[in-house]
N, CA, C and O atoms as a Maestro MAE file, in Angstrom:
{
 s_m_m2io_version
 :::
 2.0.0
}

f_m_ct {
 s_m_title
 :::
 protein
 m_atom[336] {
  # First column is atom index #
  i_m_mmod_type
  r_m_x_coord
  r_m_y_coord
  r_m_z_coord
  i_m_residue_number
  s_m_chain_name
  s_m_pdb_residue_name
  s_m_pdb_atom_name
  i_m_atomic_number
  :::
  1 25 -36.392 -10.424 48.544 1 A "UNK " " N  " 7
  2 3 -36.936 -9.161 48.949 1 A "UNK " " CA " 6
  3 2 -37.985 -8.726 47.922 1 A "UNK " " C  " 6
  4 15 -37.700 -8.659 46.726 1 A "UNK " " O  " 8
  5 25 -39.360 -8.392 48.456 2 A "UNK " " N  " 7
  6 3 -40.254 -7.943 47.525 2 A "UNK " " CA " 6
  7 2 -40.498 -6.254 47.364 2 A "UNK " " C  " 6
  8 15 -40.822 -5.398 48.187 2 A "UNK " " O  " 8
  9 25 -40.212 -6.199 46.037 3 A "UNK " " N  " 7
  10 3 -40.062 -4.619 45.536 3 A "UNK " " CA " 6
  11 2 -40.913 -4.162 44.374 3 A "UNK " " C  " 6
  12 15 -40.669 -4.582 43.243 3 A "UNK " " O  " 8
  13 25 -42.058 -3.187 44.643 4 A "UNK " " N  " 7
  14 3 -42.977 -2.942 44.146 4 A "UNK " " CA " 6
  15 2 -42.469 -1.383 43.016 4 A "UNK " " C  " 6
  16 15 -42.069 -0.252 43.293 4 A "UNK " " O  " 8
  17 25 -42.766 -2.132 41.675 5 A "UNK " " N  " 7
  18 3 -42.934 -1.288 40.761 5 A "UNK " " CA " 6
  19 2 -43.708 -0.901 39.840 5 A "UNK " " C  " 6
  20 15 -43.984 -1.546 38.829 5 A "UNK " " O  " 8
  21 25 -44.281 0.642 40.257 6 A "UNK " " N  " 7
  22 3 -45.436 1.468 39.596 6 A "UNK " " CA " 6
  23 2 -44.781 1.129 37.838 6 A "UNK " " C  " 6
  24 15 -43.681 0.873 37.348 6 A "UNK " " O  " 8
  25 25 -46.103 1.302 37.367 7 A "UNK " " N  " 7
  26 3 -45.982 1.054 35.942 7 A "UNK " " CA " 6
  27 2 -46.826 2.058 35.312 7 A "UNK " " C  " 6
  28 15 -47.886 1.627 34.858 7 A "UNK " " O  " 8
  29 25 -46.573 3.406 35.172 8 A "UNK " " N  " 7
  30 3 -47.533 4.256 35.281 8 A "UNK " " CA " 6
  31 2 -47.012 5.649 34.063 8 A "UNK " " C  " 6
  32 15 -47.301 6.841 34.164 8 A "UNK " " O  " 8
  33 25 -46.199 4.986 32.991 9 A "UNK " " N  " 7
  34 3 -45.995 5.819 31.887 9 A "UNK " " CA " 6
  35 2 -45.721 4.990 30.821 9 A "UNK " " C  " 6
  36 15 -45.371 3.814 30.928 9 A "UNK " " O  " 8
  37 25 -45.896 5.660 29.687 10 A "UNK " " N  " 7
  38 3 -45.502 5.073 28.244 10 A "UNK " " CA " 6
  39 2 -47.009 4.395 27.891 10 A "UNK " " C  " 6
  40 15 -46.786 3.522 27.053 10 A "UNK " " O  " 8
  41 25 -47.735 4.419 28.043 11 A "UNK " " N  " 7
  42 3 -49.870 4.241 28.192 11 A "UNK " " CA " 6
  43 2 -50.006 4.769 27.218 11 A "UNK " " C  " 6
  44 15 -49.504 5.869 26.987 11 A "UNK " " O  " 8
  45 25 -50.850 3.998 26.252 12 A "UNK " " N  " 7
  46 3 -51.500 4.453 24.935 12 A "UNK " " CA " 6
  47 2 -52.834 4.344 24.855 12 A "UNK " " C  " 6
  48 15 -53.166 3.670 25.829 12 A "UNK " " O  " 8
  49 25 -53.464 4.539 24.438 13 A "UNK " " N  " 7
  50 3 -55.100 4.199 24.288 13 A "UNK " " CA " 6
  51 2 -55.613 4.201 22.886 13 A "UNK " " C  " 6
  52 15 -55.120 5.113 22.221 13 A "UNK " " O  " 8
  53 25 -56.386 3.511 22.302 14 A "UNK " " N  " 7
  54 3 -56.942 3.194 21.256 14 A "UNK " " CA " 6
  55 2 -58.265 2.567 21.075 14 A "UNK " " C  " 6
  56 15 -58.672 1.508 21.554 14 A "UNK " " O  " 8
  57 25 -58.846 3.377 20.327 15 A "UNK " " N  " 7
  58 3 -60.300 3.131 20.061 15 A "UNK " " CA " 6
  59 2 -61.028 2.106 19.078 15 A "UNK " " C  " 6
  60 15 -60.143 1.618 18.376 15 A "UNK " " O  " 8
  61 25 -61.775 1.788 18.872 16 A "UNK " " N  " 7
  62 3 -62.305 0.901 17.895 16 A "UNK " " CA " 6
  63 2 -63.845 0.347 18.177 16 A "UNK " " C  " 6
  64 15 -64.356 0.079 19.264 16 A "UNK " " O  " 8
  65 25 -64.172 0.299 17.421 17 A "UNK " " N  " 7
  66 3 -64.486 1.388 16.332 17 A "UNK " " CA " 6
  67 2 -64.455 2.761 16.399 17 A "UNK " " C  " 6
  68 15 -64.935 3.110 17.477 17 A "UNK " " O  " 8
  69 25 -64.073 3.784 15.668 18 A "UNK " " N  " 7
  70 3 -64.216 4.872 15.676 18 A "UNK " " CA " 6
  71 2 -65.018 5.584 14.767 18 A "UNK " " C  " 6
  72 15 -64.939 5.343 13.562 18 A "UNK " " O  " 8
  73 25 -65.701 6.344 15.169 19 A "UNK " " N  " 7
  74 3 -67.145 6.241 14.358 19 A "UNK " " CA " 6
  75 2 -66.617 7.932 13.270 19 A "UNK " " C  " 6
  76 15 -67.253 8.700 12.549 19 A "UNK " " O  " 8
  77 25 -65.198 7.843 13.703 20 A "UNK " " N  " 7
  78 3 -64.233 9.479 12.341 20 A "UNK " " CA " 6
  79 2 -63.011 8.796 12.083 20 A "UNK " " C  " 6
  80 15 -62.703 7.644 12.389 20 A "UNK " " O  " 8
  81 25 -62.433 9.562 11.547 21 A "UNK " " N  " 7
  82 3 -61.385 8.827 10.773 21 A "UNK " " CA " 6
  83 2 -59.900 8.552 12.369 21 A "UNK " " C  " 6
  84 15 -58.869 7.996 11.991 21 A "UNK " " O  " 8
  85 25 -59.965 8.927 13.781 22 A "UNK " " N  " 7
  86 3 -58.945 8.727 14.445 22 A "UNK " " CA " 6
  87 2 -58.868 7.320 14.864 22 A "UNK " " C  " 6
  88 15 -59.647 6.815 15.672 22 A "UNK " " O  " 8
  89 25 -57.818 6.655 14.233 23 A "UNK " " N  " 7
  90 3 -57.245 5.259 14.415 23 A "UNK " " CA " 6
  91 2 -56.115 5.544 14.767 23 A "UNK " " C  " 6
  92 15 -55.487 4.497 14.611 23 A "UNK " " O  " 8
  93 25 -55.474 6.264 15.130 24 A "UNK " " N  " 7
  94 3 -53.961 5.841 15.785 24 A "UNK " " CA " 6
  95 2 -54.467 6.055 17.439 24 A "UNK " " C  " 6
  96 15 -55.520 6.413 17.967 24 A "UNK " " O  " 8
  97 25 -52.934 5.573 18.005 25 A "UNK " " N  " 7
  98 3 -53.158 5.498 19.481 25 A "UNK " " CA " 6
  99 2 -52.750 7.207 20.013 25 A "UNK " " C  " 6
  100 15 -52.095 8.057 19.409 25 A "UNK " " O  " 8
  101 25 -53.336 7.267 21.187 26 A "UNK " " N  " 7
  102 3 -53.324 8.611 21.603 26 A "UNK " " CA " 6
  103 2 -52.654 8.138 23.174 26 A "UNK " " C  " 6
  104 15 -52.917 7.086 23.755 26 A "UNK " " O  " 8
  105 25 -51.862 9.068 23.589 27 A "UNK " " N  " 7
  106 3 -51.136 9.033 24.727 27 A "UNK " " CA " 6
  107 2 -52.070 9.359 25.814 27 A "UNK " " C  " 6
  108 15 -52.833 10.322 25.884 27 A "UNK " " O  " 8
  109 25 -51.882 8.378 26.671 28 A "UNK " " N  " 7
  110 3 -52.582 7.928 28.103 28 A "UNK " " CA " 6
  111 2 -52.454 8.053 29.472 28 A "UNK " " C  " 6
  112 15 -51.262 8.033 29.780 28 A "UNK " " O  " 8
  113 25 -53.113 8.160 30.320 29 A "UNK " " N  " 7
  114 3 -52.690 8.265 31.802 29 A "UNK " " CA " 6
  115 2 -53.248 7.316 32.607 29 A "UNK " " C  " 6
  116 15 -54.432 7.069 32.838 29 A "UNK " " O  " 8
  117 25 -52.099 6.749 33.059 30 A "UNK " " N  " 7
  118 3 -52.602 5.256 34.062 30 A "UNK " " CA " 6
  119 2 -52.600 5.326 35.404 30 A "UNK " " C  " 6
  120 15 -53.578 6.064 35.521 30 A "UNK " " O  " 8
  121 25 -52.194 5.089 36.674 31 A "UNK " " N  " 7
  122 3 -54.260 5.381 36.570 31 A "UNK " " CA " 6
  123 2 -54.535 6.268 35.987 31 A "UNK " " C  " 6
  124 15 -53.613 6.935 35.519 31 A "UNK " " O  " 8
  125 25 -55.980 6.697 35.740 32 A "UNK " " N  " 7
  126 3 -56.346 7.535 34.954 32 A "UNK " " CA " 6
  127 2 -57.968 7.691 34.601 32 A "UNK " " C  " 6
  128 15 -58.661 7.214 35.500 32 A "UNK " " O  " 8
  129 25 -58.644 8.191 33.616 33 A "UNK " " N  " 7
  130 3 -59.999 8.286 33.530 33 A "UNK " " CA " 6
  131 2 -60.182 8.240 31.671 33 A "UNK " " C  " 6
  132 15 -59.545 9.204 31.245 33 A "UNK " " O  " 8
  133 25 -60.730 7.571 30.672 34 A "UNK " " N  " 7
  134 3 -60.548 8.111 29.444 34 A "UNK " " CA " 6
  135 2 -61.365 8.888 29.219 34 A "UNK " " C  " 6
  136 15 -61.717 8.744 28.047 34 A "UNK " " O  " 8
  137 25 -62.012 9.843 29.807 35 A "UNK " " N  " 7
  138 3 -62.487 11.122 29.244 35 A "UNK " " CA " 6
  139 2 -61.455 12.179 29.693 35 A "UNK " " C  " 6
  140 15 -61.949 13.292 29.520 35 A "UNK " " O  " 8
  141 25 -60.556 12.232 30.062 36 A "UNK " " N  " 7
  142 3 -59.239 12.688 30.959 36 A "UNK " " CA " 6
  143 2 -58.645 12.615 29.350 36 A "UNK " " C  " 6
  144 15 -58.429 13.631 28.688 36 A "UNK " " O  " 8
  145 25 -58.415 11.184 28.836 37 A "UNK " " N  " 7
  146 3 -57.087 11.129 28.090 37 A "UNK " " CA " 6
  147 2 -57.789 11.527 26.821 37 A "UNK " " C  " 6
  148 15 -56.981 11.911 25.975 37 A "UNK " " O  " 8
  149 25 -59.419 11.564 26.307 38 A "UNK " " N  " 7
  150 3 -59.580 12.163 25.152 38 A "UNK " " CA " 6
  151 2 -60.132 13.870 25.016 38 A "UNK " " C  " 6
  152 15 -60.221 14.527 23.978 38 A "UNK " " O  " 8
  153 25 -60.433 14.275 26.338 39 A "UNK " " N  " 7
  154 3 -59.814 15.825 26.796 39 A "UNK " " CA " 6
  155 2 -58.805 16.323 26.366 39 A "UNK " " C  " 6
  156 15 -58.911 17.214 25.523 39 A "UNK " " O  " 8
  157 25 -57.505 15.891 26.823 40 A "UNK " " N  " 7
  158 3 -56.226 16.019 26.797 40 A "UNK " " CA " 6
  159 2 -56.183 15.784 24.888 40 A "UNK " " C  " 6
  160 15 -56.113 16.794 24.188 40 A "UNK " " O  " 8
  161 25 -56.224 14.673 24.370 41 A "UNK " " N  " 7
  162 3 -55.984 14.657 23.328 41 A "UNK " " CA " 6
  163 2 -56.998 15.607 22.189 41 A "UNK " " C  " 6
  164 15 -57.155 15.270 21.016 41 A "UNK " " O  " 8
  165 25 -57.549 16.692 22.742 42 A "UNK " " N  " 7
  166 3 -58.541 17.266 22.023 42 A "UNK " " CA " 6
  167 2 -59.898 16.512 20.762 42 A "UNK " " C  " 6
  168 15 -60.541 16.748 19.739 42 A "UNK " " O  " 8
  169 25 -59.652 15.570 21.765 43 A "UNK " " N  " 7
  170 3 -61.199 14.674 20.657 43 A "UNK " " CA " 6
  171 2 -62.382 15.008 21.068 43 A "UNK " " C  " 6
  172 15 -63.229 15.297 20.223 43 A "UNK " " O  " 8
  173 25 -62.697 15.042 22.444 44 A "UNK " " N  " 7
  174 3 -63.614 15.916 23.122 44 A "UNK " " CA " 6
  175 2 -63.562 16.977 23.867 44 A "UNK " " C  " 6
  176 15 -62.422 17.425 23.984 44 A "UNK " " O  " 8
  177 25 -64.573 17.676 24.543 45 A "UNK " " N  " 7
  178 3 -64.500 19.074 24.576 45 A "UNK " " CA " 6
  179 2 -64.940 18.130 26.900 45 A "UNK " " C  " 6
  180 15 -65.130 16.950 27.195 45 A "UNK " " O  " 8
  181 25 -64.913 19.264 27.749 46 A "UNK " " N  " 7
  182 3 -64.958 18.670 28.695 46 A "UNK " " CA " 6
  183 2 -66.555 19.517 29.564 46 A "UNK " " C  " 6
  184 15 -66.861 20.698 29.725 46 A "UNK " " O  " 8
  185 25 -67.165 18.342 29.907 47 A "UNK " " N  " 7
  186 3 -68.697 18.896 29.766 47 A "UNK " " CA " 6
  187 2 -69.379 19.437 30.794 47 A "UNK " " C  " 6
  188 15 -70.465 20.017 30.794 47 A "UNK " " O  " 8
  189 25 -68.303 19.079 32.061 48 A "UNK " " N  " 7
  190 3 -68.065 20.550 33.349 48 A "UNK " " CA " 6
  191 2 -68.175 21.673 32.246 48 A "UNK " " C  " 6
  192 15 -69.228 22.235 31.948 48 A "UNK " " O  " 8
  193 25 -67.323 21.844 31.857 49 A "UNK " " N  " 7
  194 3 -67.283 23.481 31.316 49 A "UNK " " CA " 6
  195 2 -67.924 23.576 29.717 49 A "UNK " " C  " 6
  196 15 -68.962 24.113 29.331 49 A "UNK " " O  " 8
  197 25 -67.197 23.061 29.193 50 A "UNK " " N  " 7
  198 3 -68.430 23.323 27.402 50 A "UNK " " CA " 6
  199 2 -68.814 22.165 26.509 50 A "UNK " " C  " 6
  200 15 -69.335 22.284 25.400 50 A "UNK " " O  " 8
  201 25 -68.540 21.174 27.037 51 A "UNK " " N  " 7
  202 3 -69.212 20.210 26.245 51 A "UNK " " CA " 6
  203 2 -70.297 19.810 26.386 51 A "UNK " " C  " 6
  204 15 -70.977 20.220 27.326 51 A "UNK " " O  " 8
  205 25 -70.954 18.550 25.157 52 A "UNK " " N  " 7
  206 3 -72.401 18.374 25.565 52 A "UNK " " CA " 6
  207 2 -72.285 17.427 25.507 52 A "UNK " " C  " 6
  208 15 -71.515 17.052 24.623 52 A "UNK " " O  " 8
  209 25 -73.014 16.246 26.470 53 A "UNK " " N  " 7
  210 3 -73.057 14.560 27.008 53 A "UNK " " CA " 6
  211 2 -73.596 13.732 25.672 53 A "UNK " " C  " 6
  212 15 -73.360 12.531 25.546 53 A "UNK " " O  " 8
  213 25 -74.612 14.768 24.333 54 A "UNK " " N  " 7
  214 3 -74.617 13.753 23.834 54 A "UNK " " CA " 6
  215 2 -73.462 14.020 22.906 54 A "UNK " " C  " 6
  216 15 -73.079 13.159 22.115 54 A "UNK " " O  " 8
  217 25 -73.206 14.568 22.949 55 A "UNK " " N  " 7
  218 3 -71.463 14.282 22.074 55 A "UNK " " CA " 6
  219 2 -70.549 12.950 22.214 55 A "UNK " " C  " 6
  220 15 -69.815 12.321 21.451 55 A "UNK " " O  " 8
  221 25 -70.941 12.835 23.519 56 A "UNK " " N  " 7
  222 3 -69.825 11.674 23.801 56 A "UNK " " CA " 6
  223 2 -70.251 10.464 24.172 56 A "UNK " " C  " 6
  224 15 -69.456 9.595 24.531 56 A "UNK " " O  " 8
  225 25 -71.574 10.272 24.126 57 A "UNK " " N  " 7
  226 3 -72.490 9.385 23.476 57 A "UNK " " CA " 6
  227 2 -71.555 7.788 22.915 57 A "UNK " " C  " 6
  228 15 -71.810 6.634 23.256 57 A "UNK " " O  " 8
  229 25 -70.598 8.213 22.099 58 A "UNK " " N  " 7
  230 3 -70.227 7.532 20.934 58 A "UNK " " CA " 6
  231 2 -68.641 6.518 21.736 58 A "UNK " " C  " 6
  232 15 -67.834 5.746 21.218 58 A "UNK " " O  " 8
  233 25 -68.794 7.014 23.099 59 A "UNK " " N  " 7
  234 3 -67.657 6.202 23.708 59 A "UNK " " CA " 6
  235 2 -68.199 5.079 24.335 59 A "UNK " " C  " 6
  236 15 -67.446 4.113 24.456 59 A "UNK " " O  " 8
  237 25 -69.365 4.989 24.770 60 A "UNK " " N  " 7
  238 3 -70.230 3.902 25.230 60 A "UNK " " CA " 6
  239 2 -70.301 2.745 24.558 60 A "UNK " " C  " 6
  240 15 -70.494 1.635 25.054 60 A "UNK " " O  " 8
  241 25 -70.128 3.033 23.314 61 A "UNK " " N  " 7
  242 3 -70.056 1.858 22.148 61 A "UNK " " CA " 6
  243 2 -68.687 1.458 21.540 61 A "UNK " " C  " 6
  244 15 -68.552 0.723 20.562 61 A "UNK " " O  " 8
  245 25 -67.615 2.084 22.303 62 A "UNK " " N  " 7
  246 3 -66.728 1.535 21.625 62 A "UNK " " CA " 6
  247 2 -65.867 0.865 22.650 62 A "UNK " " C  " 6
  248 15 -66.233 0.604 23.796 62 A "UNK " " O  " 8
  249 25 -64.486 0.566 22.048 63 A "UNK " " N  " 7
  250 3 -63.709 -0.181 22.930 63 A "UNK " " CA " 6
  251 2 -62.333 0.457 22.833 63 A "UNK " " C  " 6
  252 15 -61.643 0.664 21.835 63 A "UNK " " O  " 8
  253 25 -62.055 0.773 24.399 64 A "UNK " " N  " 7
  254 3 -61.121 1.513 24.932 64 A "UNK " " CA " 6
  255 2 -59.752 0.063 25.256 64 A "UNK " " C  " 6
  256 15 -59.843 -0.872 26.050 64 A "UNK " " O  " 8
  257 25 -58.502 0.428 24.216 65 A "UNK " " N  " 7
  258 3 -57.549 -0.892 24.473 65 A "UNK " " CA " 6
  259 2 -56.531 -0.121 25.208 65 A "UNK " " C  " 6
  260 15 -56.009 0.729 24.486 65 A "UNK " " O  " 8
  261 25 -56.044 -0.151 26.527 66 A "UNK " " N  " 7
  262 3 -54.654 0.733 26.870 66 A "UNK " " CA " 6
  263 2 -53.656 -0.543 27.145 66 A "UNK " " C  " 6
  264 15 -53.748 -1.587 27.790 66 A "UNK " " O  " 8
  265 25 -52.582 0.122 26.264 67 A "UNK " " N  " 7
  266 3 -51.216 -0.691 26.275 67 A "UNK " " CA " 6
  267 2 -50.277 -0.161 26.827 67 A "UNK " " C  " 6
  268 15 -50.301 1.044 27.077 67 A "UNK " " O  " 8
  269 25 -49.089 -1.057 27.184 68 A "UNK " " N  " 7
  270 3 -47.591 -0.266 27.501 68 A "UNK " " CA " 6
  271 2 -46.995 -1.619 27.588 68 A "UNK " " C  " 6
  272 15 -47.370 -2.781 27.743 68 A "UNK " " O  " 8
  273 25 -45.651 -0.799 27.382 69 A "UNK " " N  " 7
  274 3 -44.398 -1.778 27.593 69 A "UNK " " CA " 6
  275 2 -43.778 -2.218 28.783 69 A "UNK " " C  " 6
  276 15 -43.525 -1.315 29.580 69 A "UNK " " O  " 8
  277 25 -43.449 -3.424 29.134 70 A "UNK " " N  " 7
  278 3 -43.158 -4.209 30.244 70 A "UNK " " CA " 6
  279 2 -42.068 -4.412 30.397 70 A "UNK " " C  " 6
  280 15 -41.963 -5.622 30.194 70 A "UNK " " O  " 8
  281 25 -40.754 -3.874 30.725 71 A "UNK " " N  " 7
  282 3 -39.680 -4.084 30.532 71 A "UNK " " CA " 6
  283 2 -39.283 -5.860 31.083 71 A "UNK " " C  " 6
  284 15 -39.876 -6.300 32.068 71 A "UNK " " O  " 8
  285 25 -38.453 -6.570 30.479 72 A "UNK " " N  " 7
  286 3 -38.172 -7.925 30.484 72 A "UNK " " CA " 6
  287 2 -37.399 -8.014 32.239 72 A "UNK " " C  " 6
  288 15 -36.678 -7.109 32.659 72 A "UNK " " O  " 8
  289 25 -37.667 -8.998 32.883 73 A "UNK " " N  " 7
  290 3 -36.645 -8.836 34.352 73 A "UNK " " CA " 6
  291 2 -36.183 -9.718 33.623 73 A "UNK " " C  " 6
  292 15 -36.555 -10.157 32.534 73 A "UNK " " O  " 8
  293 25 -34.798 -10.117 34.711 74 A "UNK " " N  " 7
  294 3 -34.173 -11.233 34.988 74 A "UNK " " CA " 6
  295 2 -35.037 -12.753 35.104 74 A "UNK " " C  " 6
  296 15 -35.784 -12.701 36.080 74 A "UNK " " O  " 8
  297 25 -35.135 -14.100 34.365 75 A "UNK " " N  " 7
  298 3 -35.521 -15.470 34.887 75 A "UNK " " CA " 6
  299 2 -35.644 -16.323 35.781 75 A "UNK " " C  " 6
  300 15 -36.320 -17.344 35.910 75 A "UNK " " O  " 8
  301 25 -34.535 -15.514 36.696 76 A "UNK " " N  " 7
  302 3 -33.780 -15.887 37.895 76 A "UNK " " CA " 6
  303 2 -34.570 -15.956 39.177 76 A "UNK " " C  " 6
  304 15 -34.202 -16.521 40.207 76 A "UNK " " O  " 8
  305 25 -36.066 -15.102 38.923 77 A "UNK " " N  " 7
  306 3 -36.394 -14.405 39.968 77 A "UNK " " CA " 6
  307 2 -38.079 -14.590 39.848 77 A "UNK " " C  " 6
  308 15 -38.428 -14.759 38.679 77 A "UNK " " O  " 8
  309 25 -38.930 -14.591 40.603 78 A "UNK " " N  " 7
  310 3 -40.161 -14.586 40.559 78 A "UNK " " CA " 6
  311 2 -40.849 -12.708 40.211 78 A "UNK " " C  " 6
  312 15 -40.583 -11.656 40.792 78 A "UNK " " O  " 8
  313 25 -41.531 -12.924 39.345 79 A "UNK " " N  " 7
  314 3 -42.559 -11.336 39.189 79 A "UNK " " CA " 6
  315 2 -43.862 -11.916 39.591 79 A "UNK " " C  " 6
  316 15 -44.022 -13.099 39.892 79 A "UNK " " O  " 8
  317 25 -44.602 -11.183 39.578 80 A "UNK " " N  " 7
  318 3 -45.741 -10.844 39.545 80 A "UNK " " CA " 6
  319 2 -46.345 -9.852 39.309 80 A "UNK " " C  " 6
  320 15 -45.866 -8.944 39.990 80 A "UNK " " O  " 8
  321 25 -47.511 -9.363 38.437 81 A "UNK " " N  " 7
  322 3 -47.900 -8.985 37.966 81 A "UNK " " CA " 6
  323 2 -49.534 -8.308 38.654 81 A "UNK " " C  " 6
  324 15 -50.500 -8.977 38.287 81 A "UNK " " O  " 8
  325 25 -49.866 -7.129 39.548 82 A "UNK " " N  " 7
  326 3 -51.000 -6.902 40.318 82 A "UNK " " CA " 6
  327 2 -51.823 -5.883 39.335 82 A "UNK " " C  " 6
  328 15 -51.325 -4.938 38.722 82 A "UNK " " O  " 8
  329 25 -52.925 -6.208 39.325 83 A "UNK " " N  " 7
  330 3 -53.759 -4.578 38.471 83 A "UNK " " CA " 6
  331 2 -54.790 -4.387 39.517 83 A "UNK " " C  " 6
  332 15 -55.577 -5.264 39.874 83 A "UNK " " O  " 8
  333 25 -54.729 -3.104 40.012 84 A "UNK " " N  " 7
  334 3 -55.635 -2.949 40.742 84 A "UNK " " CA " 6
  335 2 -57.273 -1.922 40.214 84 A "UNK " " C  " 6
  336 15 -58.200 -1.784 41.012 84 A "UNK " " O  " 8
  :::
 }
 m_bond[335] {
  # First column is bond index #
  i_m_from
  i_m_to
  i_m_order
  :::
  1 1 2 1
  2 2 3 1
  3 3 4 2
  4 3 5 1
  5 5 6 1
  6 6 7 1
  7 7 8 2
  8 7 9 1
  9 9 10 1
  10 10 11 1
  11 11 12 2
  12 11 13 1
  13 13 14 1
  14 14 15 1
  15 15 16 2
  16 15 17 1
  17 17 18 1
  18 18 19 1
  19 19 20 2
  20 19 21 1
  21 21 22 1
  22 22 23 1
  23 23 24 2
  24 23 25 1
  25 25 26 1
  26 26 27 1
  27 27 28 2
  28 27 29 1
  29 29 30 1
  30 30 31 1
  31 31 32 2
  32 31 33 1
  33 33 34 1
  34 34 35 1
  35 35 36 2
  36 35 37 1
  37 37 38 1
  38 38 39 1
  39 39 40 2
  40 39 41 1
  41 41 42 1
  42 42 43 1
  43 43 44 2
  44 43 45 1
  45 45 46 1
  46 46 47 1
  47 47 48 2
  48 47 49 1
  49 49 50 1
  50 50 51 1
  51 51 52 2
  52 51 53 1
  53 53 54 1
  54 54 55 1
  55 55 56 2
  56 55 57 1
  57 57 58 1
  58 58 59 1
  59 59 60 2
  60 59 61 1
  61 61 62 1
  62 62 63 1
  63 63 64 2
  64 63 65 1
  65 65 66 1
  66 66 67 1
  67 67 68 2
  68 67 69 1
  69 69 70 1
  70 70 71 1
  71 71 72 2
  72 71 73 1
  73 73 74 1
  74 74 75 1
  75 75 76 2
  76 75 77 1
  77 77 78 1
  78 78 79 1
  79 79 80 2
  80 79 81 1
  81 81 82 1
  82 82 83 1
  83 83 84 2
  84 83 85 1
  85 85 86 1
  86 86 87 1
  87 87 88 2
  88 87 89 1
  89 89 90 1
  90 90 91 1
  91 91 92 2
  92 91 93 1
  93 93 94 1
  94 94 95 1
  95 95 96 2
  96 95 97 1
  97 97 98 1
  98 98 99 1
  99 99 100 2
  100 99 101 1
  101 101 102 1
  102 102 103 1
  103 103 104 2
  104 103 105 1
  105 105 106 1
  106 106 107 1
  107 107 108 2
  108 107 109 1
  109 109 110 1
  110 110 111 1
  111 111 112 2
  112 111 113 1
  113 113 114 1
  114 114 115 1
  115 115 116 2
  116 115 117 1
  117 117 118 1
  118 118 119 1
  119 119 120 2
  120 119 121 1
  121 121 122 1
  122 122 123 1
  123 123 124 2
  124 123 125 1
  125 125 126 1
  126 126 127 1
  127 127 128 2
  128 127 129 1
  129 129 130 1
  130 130 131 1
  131 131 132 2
  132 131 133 1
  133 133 134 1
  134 134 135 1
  135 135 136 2
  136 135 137 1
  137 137 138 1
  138 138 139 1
  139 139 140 2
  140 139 141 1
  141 141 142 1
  142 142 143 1
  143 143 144 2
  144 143 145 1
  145 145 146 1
  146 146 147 1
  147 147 148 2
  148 147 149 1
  149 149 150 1
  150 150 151 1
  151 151 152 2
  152 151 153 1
  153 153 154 1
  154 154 155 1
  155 155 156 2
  156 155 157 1
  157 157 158 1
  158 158 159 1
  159 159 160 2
  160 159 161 1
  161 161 162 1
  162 162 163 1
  163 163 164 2
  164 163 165 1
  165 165 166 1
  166 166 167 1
  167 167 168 2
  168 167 169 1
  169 169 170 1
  170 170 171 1
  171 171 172 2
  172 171 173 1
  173 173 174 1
  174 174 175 1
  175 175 176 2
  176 175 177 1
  177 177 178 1
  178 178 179 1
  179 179 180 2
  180 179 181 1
  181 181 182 1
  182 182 183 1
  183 183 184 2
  184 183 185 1
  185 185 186 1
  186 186 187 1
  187 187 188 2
  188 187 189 1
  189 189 190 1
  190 190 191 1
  191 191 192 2
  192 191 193 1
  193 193 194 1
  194 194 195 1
  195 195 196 2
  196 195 197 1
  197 197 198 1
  198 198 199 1
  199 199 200 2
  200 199 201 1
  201 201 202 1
  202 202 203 1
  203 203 204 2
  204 203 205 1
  205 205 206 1
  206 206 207 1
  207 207 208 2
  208 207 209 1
  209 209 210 1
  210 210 211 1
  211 211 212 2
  212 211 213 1
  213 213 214 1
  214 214 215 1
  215 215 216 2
  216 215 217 1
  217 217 218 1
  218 218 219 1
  219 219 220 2
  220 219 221 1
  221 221 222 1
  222 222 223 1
  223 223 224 2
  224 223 225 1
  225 225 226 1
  226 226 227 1
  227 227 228 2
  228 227 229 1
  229 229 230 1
  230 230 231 1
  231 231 232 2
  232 231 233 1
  233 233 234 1
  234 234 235 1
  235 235 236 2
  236 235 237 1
  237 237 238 1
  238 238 239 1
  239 239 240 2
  240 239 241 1
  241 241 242 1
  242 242 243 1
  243 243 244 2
  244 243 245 1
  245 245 246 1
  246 246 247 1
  247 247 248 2
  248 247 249 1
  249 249 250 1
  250 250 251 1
  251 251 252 2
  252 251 253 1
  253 253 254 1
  254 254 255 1
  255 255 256 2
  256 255 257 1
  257 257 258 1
  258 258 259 1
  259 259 260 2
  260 259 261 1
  261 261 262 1
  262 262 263 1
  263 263 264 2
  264 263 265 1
  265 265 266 1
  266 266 267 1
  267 267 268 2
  268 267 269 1
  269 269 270 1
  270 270 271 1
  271 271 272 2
  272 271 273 1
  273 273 274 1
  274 274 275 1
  275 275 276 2
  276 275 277 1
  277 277 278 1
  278 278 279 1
  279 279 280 2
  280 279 281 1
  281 281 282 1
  282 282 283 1
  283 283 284 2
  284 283 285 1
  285 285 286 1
  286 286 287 1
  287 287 288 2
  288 287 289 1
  289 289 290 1
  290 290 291 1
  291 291 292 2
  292 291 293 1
  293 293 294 1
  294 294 295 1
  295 295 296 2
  296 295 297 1
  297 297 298 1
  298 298 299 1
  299 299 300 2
  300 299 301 1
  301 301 302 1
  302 302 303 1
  303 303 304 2
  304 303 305 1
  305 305 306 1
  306 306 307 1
  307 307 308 2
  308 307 309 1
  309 309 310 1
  310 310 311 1
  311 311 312 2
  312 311 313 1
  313 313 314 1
  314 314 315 1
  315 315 316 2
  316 315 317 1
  317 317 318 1
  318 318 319 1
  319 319 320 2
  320 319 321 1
  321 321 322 1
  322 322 323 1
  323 323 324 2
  324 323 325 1
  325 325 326 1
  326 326 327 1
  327 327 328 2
  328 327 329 1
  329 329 330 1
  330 330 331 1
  331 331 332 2
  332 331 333 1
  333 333 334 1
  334 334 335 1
  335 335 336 2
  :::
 }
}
């Protein structure tokens, strides 16, 4: 029987280079948007309402890594793995 499971919490995001001192990972939303998750994490300001585009300039050049944990199944059994 095939049984589909969302994987859609515990998402981190991490930057690199970061052109200020934030190197740790910041909590994420999968699906999701990362001007959403560095909104939320107050790194940027949101530019509908008061921010300015060249502010954020500095995400174009970097590299956005989002991780999470995969809980282990059973061996017994076929997974697969879809990203849409």
């Amino acid at each position: 029987m095939n049984r589909i499971e969302q994987i859609d919490s515990g998402w981190k995001l991490k930057l690199t280079p970061r052109p200020d001192t934030l190197t740790s990972e910041l909590p994420a939303t999968v699906p999701g948007c990362i001007h959403l998750d560095l909104i939320n994490a107050k790194i940027i300001k949101d530019i509908s309402v008061d921010g300015l585009e060249q502010d954020q300039m500095w995400i174009w050049r970097t590299d956005s890594n989002y991780s999470t944990i995969i809980t282990k199944k059973p061996a017994t059994q076929r997974h697969f793995l879809k990203i849409h």
